[in-house]
C-alpha positions as CSV (number, residue, x, y, z in Angstrom):
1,X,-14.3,11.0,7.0
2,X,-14.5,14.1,8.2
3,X,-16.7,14.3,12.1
4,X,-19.4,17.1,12.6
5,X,-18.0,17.0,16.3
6,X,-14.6,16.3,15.5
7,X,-13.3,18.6,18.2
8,X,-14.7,16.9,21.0
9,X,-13.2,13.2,19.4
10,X,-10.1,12.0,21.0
11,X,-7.1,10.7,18.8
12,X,-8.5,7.0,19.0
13,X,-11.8,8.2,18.1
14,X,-10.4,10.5,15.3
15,X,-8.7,7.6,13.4
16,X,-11.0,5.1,14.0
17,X,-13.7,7.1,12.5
18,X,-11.1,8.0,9.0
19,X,-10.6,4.7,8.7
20,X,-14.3,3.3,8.8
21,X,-15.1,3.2,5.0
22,X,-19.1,3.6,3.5
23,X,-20.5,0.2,3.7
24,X,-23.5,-1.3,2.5
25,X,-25.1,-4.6,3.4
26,X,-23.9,-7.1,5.9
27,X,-21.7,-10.1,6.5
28,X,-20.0,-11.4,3.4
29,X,-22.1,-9.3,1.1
30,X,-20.4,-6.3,2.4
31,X,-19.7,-3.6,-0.2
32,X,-17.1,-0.8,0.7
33,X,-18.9,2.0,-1.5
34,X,-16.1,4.5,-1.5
35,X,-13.2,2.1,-3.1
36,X,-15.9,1.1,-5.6
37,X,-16.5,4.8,-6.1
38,X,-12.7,6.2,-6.5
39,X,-11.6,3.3,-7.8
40,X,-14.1,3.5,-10.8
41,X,-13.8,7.4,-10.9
42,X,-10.0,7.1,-11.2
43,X,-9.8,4.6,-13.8
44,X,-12.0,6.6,-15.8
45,X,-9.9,9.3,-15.5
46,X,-7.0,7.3,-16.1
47,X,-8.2,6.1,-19.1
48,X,-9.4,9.7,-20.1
49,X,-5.4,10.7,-19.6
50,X,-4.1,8.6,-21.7
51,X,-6.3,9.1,-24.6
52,X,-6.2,12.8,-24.8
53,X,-2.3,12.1,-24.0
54,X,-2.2,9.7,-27.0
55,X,-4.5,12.0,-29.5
56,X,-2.8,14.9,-28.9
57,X,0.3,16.7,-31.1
58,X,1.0,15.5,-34.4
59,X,2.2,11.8,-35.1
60,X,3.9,13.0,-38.4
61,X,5.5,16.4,-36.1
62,X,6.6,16.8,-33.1
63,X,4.1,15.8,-30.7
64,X,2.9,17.4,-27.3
65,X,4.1,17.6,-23.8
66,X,1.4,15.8,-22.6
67,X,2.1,12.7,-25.6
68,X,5.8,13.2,-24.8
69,X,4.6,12.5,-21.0
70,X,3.1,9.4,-22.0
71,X,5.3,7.9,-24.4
72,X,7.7,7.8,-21.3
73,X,5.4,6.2,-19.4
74,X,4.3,3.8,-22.0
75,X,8.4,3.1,-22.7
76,X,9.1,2.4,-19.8
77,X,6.4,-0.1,-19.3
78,X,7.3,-1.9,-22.5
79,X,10.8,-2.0,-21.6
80,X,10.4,-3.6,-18.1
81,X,7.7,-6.1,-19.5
82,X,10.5,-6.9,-22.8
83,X,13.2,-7.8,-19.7
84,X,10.8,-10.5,-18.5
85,X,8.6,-12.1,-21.6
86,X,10.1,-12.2,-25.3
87,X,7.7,-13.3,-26.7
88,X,4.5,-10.9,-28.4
89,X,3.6,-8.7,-25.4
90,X,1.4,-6.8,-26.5
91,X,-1.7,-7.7,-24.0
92,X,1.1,-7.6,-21.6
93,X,2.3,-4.1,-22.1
94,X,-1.0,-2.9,-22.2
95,X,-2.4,-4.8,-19.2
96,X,0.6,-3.8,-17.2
97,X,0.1,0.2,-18.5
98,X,-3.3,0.0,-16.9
99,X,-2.5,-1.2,-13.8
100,X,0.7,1.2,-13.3
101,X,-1.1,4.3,-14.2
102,X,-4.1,2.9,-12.2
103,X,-2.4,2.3,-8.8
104,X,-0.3,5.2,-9.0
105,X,-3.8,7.5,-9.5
106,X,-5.1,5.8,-6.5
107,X,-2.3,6.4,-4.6
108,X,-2.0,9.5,-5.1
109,X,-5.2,10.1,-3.3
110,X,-3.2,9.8,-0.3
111,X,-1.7,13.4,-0.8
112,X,-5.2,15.2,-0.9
113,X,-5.7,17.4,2.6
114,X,-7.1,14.7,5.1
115,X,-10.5,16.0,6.6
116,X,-11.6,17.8,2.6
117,X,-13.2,14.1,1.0
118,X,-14.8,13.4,3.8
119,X,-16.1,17.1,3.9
120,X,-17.1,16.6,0.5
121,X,-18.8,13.1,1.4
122,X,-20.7,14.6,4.1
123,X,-22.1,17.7,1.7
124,X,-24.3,13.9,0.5
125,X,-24.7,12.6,3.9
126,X,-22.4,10.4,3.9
127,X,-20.9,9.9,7.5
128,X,-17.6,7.8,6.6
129,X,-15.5,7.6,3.3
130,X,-12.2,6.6,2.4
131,X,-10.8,8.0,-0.4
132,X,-7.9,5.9,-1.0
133,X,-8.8,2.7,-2.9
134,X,-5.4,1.2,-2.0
135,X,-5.5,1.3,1.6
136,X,-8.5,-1.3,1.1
137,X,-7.3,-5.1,1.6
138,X,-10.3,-5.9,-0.7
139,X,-9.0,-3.3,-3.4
140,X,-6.0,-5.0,-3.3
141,X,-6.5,-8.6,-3.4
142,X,-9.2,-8.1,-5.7
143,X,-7.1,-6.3,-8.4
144,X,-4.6,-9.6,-7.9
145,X,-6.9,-11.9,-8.5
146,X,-8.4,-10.4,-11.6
147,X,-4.4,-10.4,-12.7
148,X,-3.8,-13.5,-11.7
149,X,-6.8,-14.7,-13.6
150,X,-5.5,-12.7,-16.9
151,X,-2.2,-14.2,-17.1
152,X,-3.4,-18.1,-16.8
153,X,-5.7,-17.2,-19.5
154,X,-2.9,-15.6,-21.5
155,X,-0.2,-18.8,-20.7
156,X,-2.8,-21.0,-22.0
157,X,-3.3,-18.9,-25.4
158,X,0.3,-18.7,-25.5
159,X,1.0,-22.0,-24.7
160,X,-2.0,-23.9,-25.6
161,X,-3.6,-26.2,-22.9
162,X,-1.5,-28.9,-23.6
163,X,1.9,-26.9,-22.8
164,X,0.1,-25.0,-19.6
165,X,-0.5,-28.8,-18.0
166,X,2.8,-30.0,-18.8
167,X,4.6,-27.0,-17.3
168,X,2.7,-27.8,-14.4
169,X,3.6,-31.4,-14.1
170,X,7.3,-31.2,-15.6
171,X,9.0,-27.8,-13.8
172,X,11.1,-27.1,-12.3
173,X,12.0,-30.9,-11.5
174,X,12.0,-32.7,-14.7
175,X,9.5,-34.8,-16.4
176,X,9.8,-38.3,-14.0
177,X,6.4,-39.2,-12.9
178,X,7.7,-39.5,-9.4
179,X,8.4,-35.9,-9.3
180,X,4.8,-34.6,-10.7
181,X,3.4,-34.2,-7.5
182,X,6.5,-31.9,-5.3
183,X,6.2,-29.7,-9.3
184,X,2.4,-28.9,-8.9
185,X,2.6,-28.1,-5.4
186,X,5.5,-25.8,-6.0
187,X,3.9,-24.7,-9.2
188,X,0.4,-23.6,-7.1
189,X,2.6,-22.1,-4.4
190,X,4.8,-20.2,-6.6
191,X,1.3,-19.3,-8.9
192,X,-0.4,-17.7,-5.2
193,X,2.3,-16.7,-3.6
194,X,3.4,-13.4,-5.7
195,X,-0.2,-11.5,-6.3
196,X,-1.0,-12.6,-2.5
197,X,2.2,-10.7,-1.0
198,X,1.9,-7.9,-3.8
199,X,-1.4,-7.2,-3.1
200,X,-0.4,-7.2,1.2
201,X,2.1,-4.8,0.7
202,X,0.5,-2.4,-1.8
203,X,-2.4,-2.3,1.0
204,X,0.8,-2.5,3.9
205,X,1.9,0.1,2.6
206,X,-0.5,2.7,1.4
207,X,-2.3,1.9,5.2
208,X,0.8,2.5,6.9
209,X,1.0,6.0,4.7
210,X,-2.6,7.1,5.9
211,X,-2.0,6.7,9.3
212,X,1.3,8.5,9.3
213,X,-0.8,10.9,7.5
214,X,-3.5,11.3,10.1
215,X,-1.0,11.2,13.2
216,X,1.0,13.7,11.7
217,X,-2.3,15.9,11.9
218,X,-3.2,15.0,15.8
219,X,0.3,16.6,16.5
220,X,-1.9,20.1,17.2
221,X,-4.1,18.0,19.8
222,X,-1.2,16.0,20.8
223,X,0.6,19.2,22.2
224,X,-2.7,20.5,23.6
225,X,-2.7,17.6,25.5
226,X,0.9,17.9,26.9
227,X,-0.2,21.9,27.9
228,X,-2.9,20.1,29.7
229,X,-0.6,17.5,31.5
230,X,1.8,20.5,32.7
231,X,-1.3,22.2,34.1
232,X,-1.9,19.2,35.7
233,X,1.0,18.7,37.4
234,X,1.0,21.9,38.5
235,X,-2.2,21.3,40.4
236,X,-0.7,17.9,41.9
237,X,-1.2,19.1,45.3
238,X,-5.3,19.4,44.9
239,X,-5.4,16.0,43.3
240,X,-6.6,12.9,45.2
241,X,-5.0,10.0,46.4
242,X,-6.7,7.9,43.4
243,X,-6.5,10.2,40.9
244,X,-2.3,10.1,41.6
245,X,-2.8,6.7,41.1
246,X,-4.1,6.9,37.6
247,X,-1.1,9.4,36.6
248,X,1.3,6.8,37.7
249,X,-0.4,4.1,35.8
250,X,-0.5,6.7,32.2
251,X,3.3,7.3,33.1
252,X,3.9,3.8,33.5
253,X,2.6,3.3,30.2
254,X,3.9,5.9,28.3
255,X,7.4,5.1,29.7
256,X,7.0,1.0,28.0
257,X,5.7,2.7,24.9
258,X,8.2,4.9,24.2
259,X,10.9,1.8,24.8
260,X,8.6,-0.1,22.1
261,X,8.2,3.1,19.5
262,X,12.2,3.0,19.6
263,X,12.7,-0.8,19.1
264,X,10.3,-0.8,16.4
265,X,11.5,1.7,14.7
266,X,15.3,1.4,15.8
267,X,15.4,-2.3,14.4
268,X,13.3,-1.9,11.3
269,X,15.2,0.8,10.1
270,X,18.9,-1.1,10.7
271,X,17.0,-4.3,9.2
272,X,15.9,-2.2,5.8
273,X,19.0,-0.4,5.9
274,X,21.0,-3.6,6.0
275,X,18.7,-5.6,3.5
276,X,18.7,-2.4,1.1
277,X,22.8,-2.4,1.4
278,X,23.2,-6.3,1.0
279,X,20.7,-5.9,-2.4
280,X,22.2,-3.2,-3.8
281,X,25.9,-4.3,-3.8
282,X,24.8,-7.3,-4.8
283,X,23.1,-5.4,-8.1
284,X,26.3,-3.9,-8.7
285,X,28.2,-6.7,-8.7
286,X,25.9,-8.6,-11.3
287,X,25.8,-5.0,-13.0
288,X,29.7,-4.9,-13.1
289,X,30.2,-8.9,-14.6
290,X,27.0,-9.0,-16.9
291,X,26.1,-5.6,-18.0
292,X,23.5,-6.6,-20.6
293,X,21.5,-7.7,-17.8
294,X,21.5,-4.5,-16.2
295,X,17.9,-3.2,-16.8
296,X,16.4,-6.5,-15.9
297,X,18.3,-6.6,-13.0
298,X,17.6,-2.7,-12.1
299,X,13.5,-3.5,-12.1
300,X,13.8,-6.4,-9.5
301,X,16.2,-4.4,-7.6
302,X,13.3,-1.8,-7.0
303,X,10.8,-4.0,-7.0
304,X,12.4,-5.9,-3.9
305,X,13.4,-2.5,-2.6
306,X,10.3,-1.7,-2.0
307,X,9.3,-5.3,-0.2
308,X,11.8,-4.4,2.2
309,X,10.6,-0.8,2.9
310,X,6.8,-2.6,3.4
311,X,8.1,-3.8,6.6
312,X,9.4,-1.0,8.2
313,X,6.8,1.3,7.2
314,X,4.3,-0.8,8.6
315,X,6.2,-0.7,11.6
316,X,6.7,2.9,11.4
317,X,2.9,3.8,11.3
318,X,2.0,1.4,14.2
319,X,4.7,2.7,16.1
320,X,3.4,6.4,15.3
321,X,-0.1,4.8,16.3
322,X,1.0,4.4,19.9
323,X,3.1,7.3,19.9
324,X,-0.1,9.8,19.4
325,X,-3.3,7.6,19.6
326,X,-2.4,5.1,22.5
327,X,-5.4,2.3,22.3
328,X,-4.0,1.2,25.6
329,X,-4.3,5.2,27.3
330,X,-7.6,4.8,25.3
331,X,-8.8,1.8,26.8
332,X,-7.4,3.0,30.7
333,X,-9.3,6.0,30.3
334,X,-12.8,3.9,29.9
């Protein structure tokens, strides 16, 4: 990601170049080499983790740190997968394990220092890379569809075929033949609807995150450029009629997109707050009459939590976007 002439690249230039990824081919048969790249890299080392984590210490004794560390994680999974299916879950646990040690390891990406992978990448010539898999729509969707595809597969073992097509035909309505029709569409909807929004907000999110990431390191050129501007006005006096003209216009729009930055962020942060409140005092409530449902309840809690959040940090980095990287300054400028 990282420019040879990144000093001379203006803030547009600057994140639209970190955010092109390494492509080969064309069209359709596009192939974005860097998330294939980290994302193989990372669950190799994933899968490295956990079985050094697993095979280290002493099964009979007291085991490690590190297989301390992962019978947490590996605990926790199983107990948040136990809430929701009673029946054997073993392929479950074990498919859900990979995928939460998975994401988070891609996520984490997100924390390295911004310009060093694509410093790396150039050291091999490559111009553009993105190292976080995540921030990758295809990464995303691409992960929910292999998911989605696991657990019809497992319902039908579970089930047999037989039970899979009645569920389809007989819930949540009932059995009447006049009702088979409303129970598969709002069987296919209910089927699409969760790894589709999952898979949006775990790329909502972890794209809004980079941004804020790379806007928060344009600040430096962002206060050269307001040194400039004072210099500039300064000067006023040996500026020409048209080039006045052009300052009014910036001014203009930096005066309608600071209103916008503090709507967007001003009523996403009152609509989370308010969503967030409403949730949790409904959790304690439910906590408070049924307790025994208290960890089931306590994983959808954060689960929708963290819908709610999507929002407003999506809002958050396009609002930062405009803030330091005006497209419209951008496109004034020619």
């Amino acid at each position: 990601m990282a420019s040879e002439h990144g000093a001379s690249e203006s803030p547009t230039e600057y994140i639209v170049h970190h955010l092109t990824h390494l492509k080969v081919g064309e069209g359709f048969w596009t192939f974005h080499v860097d998330t294939l790249l980290m994302s193989s890299l990372l669950a190799a080392a994933v899968s490295a983790f956990l079985y050094f984590g697993v095979r280290s210490g002493s099964a009979a004794g007291a085991p490690s740190g590190l297989r301390n560390f992962v019978e947490m994680i590996y605990e926790f999974i199983d107990g948040q997968v136990a809430d929701i299916y009673h029946g054997n879950r073993a392929f479950l646990v074990a498919l859900s394990l990979s995928l939460f040690t998975w994401v988070v390891a891609m996520n984490s990406m997100d924390l390295l220092p911004l310009d060093l992978p694509g410093s790396v990448a150039a050291m091999f010539g490559a111009h553009y890379f993105r190292v976080l898999p995540t921030a990758d729509l295809n990464g995303t969707v691409a992960m929910a569809i292999v998911v989605l595809f696991l657990i019809i597969v497992f319902a039908i073992r579970a089930k047999g075929v037989g039970g899979y097509l009645h569920e389809w035909i007989a819930a949540p309505f009932g059995n009447n033949p006049a009702l088979w029709i409303p129970n598969i569409a709002l069987n296919i909807v209910e089927l699409l609807a969760k790894p589709v929004s999952l898979s949006m907000r775990l790329f909502g999110n972890m794209y809004a995150g980079e941004l804020l990431f790379m806007l928060i390191a344009l600040l430096g050129m962002a206060f050269a450029f307001s040194i400039g501007g004072i210099s500039l006005f300064n000067h006023a006096q040996f500026v020409d009629q048209e080039s006045l003209k052009m300052e009014a216009a910036i001014a203009n729009i930096q005066a309608f997109t600071a209103l916008g930055i503090g709507i967007i962020i001003g009523l996403g942060a009152i609509g989370a707050c308010i969503g967030i409140g409403i949730m949790g005092a409904k959790f304690l409530e439910s906590a408070a009459r049924q307790p025994e449902l208290t960890p089931m309840l306590q994983g959808r809690m954060f689960l929708l939590a963290g819908l709610i959040d999507a929002a407003f940090l999506i809002g958050v980095g396009l609002a930062m976007l405009f803030a330091f990287a005006n497209p419209l300054l951008a496109s004034l400028g020619g």
